[in-house]
N, C-alpha and C positions, 0 to 999 in steps of 0.2 A: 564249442570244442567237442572232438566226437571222442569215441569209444580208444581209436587207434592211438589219436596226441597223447589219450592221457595215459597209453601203454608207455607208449614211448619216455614220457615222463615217469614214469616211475620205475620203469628199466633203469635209467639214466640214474634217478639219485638212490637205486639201488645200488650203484656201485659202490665198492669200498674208497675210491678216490675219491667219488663227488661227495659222498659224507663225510671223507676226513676235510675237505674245503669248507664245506660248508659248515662244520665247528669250527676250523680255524676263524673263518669270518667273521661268526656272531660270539667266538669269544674276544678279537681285536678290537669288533664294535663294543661289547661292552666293558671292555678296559680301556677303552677309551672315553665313554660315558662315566665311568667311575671316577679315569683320574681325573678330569674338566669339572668334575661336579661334586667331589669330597675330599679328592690328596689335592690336589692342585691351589684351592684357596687356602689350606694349611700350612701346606710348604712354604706359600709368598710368605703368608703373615709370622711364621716361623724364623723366615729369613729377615724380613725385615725389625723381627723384634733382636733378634742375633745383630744384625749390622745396628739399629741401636744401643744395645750393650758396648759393642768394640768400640762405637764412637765416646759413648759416656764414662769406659775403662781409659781411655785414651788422653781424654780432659781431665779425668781425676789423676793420671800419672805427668800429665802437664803440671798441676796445679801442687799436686807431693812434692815437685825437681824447684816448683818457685817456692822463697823465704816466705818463712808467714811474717805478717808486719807486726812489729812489734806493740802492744797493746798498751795503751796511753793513761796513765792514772793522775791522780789529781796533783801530785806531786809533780808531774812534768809541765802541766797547764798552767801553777802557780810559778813555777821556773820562766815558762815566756809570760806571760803576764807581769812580770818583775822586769825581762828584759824588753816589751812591748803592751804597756797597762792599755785599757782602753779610755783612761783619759788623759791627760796634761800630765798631770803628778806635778805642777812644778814645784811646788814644794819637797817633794821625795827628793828631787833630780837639782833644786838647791843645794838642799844638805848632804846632795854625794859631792859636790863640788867647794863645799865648804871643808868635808873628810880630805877633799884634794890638796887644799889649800895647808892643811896642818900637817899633811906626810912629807908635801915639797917644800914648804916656806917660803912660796912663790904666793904674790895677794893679785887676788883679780878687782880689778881698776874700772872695768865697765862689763856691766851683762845686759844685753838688747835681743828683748821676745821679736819676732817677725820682722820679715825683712820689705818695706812698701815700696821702698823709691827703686830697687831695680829687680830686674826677674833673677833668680837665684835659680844655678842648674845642681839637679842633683840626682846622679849615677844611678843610687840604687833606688830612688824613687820611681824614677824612669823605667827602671830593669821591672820593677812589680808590675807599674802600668801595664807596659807592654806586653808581659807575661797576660795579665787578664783579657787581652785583647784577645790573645790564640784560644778559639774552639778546641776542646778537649776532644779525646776521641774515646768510647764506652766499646765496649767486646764482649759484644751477648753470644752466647752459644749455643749451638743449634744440631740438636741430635743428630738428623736426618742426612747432615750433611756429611761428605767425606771428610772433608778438614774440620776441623772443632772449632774455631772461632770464629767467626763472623766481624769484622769491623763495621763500625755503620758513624757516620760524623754526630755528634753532637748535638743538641740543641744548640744554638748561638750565647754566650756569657751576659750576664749584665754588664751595662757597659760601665768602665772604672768610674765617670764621673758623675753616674746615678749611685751607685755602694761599693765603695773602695773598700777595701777593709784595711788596706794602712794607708794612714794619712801624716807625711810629715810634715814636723814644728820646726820649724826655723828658727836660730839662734846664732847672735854675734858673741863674744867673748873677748876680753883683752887681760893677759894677767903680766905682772912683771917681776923682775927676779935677779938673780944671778943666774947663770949661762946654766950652770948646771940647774938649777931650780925653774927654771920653762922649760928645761927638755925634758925632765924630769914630770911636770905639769903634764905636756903632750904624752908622755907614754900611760902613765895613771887616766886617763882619759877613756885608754881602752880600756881599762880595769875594770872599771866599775860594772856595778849588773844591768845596767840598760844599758841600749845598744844606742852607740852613737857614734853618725858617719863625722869624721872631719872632711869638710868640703874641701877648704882651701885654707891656709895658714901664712902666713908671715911673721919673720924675726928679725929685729931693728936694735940695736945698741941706743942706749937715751945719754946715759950718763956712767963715766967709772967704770963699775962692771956689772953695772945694771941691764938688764934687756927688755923690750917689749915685744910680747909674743902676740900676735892677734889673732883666732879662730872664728873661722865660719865654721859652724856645726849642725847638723839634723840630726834628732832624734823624732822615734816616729812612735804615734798610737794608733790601739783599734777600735774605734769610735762603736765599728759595725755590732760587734760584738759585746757593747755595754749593754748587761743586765742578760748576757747568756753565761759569762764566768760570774765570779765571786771578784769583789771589788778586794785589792789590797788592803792590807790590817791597815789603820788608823793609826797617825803619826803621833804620838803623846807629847804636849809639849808642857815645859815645866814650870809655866806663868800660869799660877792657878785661875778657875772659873768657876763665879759665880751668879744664882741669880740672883734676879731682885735690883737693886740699884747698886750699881758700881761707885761706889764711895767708901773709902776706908773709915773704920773708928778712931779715933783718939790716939786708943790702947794701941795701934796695928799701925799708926803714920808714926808714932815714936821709938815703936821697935824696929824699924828701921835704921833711927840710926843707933839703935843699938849695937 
């Protein structure tokens, strides 16, 4: 490059334009360099911590608008467990049927546990099964996204005839009466504190005005659940126990007939 170019070039950015360009230039280029490489990853991460708030502001105003559920104490558990024990009770569910017997004055004539010789349908048995057959669906929430909840299906249920958790007792009944004392019988049925479905029923005249009423009945327990509640209080009955050899004295077989 000789003597002459490099007049020329410096005539050139001697001027007051080509020096206003050429600040302009190299202050664009480094506002450009600056914001790529200090404002620019700020802002994103700025923004996307901003659209995570709006979306976690958004779920917690979902979640204010829904009922909180009501919180469950031991008092509510010993309430279903009275209406749903986790075993038999038949004993307990005797003597509500013996209470039955003395409000109506209607006397029950045959009571038969389990039913072998034919298949017995029953509604709400069915209604449960069928119920644990359906996959539930779980609503995990996800910051990042626009909408706040997420559906995802389930894991698949146990299936009801590996752990049911109600399992119904099948029961015949027959009690007889006067017309108003069985119908009387059947309404007290629902009364009591265990839940029991009447399957099917029939009412027959025998004699005078006498009636025979017959129930098919299920009541149901939760087997699954024995030894995660508290077993019902212990039924006290009033024919004393003792140990040792069960043989009375003398003194104790005469006072009798005292």
């Amino acid at each position: 490059m000789n003597t002459d170019s490099l007049k020329k070039y410096y005539i050139y950015f001697k001027k007051p334009a080509t020096q206003l360009i050429s600040v302009i230039i190299v202050g664009l280029l480094l506002t450009i360099y600056l914001f790529s490489t200090k404002i620019q990853p700020d802002f994103l991460e700025k923004t996307l911590l901003n659209q995570s708030i709006d979306n976690l502001e958004n779920q917690r105003e979902i979640i204010a608008q829904s009922p909180l559920p009501v919180k469950v104490d031991p008092n509510d558990i010993a309430a279903l467990i009275i209406q749903v024990p986790t075993t038999f009770e038949i004993s307990r569910l005797l003597l509500e049927f013996e209470s039955i017997e003395q409000k109506t004055g209607a006397l029950i004539t045959e009571l038969v546990i389990g039913n072998q010789e034919t298949e017995v349908k029953d509604e709400l048995a069915d209604f449960i099964e069928n119920a644990l057959k359906k996959s539930p669906v779980e609503v995990t929430p996800n910051p990042t996204a626009s909408i706040a909840p997420v559906v995802t299906a389930a894991p698949a249920p146990i299936e009801p005839q590996l752990a049911t958790p109600i399992k119904p007792e099948i029961l015949s009944l027959i009690a007889t009466g006067t017309y108003e004392q069985v119908t009387d019988f059947m309404g007290q049925l629902y009364k009591i504190k265990r839940i029991v479905n009447i399957r099917e029923w029939s009412l027959v005249p025998i004699m005078g005005n006498q009636y025979q009423i017959d129930f098919g009945l299920t009541v149901y327990t939760a087997p699954k659940y024995a030894g995660t509640f508290h077993d019902l209080p212990v039924i006290h009955s009033s024919i004393p126990s003792k140990d040792g050899i069960p043989v009375m004295s003398n003194e104790e077989f005469m006072r009798i007939f005292e």
